[in-house]
C-alpha positions in Angstrom: 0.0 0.0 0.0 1.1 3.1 -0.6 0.9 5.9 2.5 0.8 9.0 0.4 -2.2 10.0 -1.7 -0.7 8.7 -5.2 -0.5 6.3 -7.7 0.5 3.1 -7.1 2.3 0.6 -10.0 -1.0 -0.3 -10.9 -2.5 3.0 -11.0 -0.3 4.0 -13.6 -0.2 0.8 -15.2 -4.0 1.1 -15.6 -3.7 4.9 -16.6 -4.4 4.5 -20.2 -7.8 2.5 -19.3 -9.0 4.9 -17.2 -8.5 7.3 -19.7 -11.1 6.2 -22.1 -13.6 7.2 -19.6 -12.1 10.1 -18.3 -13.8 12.2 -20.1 -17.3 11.5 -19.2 -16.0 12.5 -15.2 -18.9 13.7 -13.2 -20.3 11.9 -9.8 -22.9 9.7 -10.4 -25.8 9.4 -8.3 -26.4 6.3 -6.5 -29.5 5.9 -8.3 -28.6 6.0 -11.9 -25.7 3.5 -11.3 -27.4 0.9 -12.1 -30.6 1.6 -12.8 -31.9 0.3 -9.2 -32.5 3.1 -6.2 -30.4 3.3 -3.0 -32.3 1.7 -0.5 -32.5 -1.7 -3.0 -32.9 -5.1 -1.0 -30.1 -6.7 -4.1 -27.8 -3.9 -5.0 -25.3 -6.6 -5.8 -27.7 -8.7 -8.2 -27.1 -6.6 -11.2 -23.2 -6.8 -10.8 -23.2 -9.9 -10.0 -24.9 -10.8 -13.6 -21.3 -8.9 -15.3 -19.1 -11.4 -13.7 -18.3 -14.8 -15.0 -16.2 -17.5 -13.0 -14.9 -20.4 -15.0 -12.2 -23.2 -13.7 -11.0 -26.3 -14.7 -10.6 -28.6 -11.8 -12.1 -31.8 -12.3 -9.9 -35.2 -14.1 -13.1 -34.8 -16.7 -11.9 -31.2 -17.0 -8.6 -31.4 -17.5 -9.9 -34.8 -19.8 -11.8 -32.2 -21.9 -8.7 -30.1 -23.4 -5.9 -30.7 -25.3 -3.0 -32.5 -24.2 0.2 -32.0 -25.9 2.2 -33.9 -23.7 0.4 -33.9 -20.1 -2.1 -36.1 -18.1 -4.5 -36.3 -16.2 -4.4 -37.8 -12.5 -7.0 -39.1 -10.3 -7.5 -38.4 -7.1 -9.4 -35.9 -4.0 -7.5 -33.1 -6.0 -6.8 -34.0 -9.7 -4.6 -32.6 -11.2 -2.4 -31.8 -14.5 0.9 -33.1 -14.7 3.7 -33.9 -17.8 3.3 -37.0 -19.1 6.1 -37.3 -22.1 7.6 -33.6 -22.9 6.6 -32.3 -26.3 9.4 -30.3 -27.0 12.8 -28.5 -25.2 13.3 -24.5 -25.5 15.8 -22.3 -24.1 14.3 -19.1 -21.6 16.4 -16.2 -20.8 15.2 -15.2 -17.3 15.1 -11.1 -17.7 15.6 -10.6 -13.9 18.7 -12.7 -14.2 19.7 -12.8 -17.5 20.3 -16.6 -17.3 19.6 -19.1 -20.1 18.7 -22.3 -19.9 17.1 -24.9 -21.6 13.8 -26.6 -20.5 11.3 -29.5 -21.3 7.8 -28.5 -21.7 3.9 -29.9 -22.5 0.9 -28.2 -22.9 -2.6 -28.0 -22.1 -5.1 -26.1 -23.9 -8.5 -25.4 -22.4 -11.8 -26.1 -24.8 -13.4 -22.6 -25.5 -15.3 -20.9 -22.9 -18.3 -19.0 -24.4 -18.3 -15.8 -21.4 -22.3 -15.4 -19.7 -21.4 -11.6 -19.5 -18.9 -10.6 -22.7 -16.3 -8.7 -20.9 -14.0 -5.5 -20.7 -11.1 -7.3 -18.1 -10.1 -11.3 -17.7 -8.1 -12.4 -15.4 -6.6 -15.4 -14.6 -5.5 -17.8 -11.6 -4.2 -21.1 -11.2 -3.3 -23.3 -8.1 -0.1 -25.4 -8.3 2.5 -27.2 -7.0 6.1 -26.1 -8.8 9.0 -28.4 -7.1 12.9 -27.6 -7.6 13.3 -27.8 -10.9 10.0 -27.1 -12.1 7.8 -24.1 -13.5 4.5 -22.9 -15.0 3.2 -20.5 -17.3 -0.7 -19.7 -18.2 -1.9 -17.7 -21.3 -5.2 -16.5 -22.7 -6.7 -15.3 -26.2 -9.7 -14.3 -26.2 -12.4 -13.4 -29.2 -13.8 -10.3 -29.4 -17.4 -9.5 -30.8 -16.6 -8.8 -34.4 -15.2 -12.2 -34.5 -11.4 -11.8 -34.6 -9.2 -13.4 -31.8 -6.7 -11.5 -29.1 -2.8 -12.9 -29.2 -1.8 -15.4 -26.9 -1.4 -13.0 -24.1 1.5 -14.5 -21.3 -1.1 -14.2 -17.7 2.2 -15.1 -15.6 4.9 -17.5 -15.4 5.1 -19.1 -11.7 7.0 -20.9 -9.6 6.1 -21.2 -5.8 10.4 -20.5 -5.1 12.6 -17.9 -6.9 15.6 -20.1 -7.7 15.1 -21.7 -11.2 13.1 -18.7 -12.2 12.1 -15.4 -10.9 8.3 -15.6 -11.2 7.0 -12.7 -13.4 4.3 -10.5 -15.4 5.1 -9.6 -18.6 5.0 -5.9 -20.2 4.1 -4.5 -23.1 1.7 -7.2 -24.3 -1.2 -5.6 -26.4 -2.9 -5.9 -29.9 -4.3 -2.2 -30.2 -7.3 -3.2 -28.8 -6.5 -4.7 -25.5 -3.9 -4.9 -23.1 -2.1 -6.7 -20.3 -1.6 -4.5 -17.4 0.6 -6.7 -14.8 -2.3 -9.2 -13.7 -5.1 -8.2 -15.8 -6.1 -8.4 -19.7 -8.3 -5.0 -20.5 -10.1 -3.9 -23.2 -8.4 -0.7 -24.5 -12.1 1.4 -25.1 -14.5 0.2 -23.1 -16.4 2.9 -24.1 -16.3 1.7 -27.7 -18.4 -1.0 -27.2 -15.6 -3.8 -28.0 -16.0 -7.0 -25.5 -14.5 -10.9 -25.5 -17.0 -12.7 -25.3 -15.2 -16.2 -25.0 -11.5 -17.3 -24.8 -9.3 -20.3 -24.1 -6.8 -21.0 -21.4 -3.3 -22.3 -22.4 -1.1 -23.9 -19.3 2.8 -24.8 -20.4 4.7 -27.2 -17.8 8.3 -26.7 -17.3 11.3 -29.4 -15.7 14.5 -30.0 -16.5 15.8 -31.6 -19.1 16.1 -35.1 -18.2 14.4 -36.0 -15.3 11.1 -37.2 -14.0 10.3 -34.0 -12.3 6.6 -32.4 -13.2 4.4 -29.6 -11.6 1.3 -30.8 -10.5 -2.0 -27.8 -11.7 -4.9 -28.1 -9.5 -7.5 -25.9 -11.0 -7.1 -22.8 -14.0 -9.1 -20.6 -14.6 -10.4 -16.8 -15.1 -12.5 -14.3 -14.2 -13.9 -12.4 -17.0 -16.7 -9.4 -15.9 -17.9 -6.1 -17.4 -18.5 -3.3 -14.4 -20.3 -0.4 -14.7 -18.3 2.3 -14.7 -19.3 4.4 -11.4 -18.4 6.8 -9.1 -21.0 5.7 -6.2 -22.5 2.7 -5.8 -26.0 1.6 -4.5 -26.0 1.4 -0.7 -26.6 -2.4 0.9 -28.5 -3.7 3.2 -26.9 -4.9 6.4 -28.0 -8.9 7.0 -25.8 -11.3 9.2 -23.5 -10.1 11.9 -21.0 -12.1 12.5 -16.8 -11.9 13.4 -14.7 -14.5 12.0 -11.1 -15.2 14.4 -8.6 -14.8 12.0 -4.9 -13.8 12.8 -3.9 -10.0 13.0 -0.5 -9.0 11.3 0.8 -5.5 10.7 2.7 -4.6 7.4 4.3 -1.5 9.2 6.3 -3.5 11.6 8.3 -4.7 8.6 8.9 -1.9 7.2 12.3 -1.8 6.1 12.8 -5.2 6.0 13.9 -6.8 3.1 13.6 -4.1 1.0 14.2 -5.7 -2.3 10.9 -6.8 -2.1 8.8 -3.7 -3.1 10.9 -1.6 -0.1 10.1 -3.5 2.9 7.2 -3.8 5.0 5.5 -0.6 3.9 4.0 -1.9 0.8 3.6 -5.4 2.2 -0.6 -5.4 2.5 -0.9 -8.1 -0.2 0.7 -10.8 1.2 0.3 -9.4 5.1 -3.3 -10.3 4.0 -2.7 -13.3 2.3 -0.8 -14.9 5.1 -3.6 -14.0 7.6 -6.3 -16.0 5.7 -3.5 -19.5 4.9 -3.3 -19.2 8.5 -7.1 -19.3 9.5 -7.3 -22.2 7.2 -4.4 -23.9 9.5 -1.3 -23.1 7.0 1.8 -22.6 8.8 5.4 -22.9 7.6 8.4 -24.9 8.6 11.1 -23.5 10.8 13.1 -25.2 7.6 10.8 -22.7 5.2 11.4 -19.4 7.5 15.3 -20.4 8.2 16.5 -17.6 5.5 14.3 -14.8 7.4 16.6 -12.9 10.2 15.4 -14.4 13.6 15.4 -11.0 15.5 12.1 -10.2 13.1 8.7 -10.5 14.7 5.7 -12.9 12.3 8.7 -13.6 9.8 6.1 -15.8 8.0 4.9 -12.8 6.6 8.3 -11.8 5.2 8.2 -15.3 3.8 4.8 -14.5 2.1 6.4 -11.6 0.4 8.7 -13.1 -1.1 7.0 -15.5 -2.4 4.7 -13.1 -3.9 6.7 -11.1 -5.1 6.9 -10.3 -9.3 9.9 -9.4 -10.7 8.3 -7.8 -13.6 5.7 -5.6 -11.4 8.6 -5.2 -9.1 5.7 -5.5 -6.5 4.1 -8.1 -3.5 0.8 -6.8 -5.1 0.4 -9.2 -8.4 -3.5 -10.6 -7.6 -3.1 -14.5 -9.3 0.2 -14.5 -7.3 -1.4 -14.2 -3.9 -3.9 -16.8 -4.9 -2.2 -19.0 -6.1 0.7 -18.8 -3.0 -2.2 -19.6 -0.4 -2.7 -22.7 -3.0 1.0 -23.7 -1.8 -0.1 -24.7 1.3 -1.6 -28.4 1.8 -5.1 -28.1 1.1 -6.1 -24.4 0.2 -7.3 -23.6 -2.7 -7.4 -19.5 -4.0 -8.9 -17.5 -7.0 -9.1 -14.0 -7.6 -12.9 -12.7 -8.7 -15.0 -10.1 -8.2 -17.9 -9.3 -5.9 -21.3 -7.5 -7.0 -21.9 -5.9 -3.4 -21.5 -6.3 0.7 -24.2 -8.5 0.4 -22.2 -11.1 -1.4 -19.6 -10.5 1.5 -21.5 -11.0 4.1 -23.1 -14.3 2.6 -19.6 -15.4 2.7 -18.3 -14.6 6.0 -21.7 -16.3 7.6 -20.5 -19.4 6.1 -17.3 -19.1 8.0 -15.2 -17.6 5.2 -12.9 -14.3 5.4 -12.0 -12.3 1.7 -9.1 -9.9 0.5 -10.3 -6.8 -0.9 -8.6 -4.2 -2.9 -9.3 -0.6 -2.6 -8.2 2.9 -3.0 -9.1 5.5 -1.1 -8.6 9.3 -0.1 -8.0 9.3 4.0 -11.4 11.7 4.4 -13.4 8.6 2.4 -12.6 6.2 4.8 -13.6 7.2 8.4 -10.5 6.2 10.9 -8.5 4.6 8.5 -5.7 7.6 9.5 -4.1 7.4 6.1 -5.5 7.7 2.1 -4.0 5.2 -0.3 -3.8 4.4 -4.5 -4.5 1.3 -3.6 -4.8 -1.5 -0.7 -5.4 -5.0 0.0 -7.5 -6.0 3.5 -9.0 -9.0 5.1 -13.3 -8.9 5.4 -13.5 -10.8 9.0 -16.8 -9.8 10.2 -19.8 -7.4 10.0 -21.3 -6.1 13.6 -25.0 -5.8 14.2 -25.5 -2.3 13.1 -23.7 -3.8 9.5 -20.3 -2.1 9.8 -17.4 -3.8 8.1 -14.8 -5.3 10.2 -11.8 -5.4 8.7 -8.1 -6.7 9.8 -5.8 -3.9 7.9 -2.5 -4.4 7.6 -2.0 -0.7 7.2 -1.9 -0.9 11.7 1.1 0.6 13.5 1.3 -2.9 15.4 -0.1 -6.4 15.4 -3.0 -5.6 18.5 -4.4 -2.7 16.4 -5.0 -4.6 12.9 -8.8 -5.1 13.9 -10.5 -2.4 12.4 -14.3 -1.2 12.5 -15.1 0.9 9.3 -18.7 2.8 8.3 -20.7 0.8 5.8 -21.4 2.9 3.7 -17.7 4.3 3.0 -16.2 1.1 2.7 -18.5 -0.8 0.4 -18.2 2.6 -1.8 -14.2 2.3 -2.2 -14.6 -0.7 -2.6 -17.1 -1.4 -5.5 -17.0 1.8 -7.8 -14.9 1.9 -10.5 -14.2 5.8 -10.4 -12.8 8.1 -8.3 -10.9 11.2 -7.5 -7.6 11.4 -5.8 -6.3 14.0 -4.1 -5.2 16.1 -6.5 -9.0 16.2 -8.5 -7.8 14.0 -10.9 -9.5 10.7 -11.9 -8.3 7.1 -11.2 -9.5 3.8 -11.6 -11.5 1.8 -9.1 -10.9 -1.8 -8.4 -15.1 -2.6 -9.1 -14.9 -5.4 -6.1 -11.9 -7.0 -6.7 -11.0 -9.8 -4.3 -9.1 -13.2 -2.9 -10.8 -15.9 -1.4 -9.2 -18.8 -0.3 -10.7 -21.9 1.3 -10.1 -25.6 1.9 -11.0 -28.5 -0.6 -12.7 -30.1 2.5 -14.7 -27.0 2.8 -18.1 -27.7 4.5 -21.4 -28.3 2.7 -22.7 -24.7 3.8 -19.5 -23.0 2.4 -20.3 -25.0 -1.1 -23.2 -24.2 -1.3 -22.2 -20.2 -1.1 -18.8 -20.8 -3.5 -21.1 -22.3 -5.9 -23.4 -19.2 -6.0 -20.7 -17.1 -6.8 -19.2 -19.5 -9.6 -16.2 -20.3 -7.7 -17.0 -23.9 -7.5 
């Protein structure tokens, strides 16, 4: 998170999108939003209609594509693994400038026709990357007049950073839409241009040689088209209820580490993260945190940073990273998706599940968050009776003041509009309820049955 009141990496990165609506700037009234008035019972249901969740998970899933050396394998979590590699290739890591040659196979997804044609995708994948091993996803979509996006690179992975240093890549676009860090965009939303489908292409890595494979538990994307908005509809409060979920503090690393985005300061991503792997039970090895200097307090949150951390971004804050880092630990599973409203939240943390939201915020916008930021991740842990938002923020000066209580109203606005203006009048981008969730394969009945509302399962 950035402390000042300016743009983040992804603010600027996103600059040129917001740009193509700049000039209709002008608040918009609650009301005309989205067509439904202020005191609506379903704010959310209108948004939630302009997201679409698709994942490949299951062995008949991974069955359906095409295999171009891979397999499928059985089991309470199947997977994707190399089977007989369909070719070697050289990579020059640009972080290191090292070459060296690798074994790869593919897997292609069949076409997914999108329920809401879409301005953004994005993708996420779980995974487990051993010594050795690496991954990298790519998407094309289609757009309406028929013609098909590049192969756009959505992030090459590996859960360590010693065979490769996990990375976005730059300057991927076709005129018409563009890869900003994490996120394939529409150039002119405002033009009218949408994908309305697009296919997923996974590429496994080992070296040449030996039997190693990564193992892909679920790919997928999140495709959506938000309204663009300044104000949102106001919810309805429903359930009150406070999740226990560990409290860390970014600021009491700051300066640690600072080739990792500059230490502690910027650190509410995976500060986040790690709070939610370790309601789920995650912990790490005293093996795992052995490189972290022991005179730091929580050094599994140092851990979490840099193992979040993209080279190209040159930041802790790449969304499919976090996800797919909780998905490291035994059991978890973690997508990134959007949200149509604190209803949708709420629904969630009933059934026992926290969420990472992103935001971006001037400080008066946000009542006694002491600070105004371009953009910043927190954990959803609860809702009080009178429907406040109970947040653990990362942005705390220690570990007993994470636990925040913030107004309703203020907070569901920052978080769901797509518009805003910073500090300095000018207009910036909205995140339009972006958001982790993470949450175990032997998740309870009750939590299925609210994943599978939202399309997440």
């Amino acid at each position: 998170m950035s402390r000042a009141e300016q743009p983040s990496r992804r603010t600027l990165l996103a600059a040129a999108v917001v740009a193509t609506v700049a000039s209709s700037a002008g608040p918009a009234s609650a009301g005309t939003a989205t067509g439904r008035s202020a005191g609506s019972a379903d704010p959310g249901a209108a948004a939630a209609r302009r997201v679409d969740n698709r994942a490949w998970t299951s062995y008949g899933d991974w069955h359906a594509g095409r295999a171009e050396g891979t397999r499928a394998v059985a089991g309470v979590r199947p997977g994707l693994v190399i089977a007989k590699a369909a070719g070697t290739t050289d990579y020059t890591d640009p972080h290191t400038d090292r070459t060296a040659a690798w074994e790869y196979a593919t897997w292609t997804s069949p076409v997914h026709r999108l329920t809401v044609p879409a301005t953004e995708a994005i993708v996420s994948w779980n995974a487990r990357t051993p010594g050795g091993t690496w991954i990298q996803t790519e998407l094309q979509g289609t757009y309406t007049d028929g013609t098909d996006t590049p192969w756009y690179v959505m992030g090459r992975w590996a859960a360590d950073d010693q065979d490769i240093r996990r990375t976005s890549v730059d300057d991927q676009s076709d005129g018409r839409s563009t890869v900003w860090t994490d996120t394939l965009a529409v150039d002119d939303a405002a033009s009218g241009l949408r994908l309305v489908s697009y296919r997923l292409r996974l590429t496994l890595y080992r070296r040449p040689g030996t039997k190693l494979t990564p193992t892909v538990w679920r790919l997928g994307a999140m495709g959506s088209d938000i309204p663009d908005r300044f104000t949102v509809p106001a919810s309805t409060p429903r359930t009150a209820r406070e999740l226990i979920v560990p409290r860390y503090s970014q600021e009491i690393h700051k300066g640690q580490y600072p080739e990792y985005d500059n230490g502690g300061e910027a650190w509410c991503s995976p500060t986040s993260s790690q709070m939610i792997v370790e309601y789920w039970g995650g912990r790490l090895t005293e093996e795992q945190l052995a490189w972290v200097d022991p005179s730091y307090a929580d050094p599994q949150v140092c851990h979490a940073a840099r193992h979040t951390y993209d080279h190209q971004y040159a930041g802790c804050g790449n969304w499919p990273f976090n996800a797919a880092y909780a998905a490291t630990f035994e059991g978890l599973q973690g997508v990134v998706t959007r949200l149509g409203s604190l209803t949708d939240l709420e629904t969630l943390i009933a059934a026992g599940i926290p969420v990472i939201t992103s935001q971006s915020f001037r400080e008066e916008e946000l009542t006694g968050a002491g600070y105004g930021t371009a953009g910043h991740l927190m954990t959803v842990i609860g809702f009080t009776p009178d429907g406040d938002v109970v947040a653990n923020d990362p942005a705390s000066p220690d570990n007993a003041s994470v636990r925040r209580v913030y107004r309703r109203r203020e907070w569901e606005n920052i978080w769901l509009r797509t518009k805003r203006y910073d500090a300095n009048g000018q207009v910036r981008g909205g995140t339009g309820g972006v958001c982790y969730i993470f949450w175990p394969v032997g998740s309870t009945p009750r939590q299925q049955r609210v994943l599978r509302s939202l399309g997440l399962t």
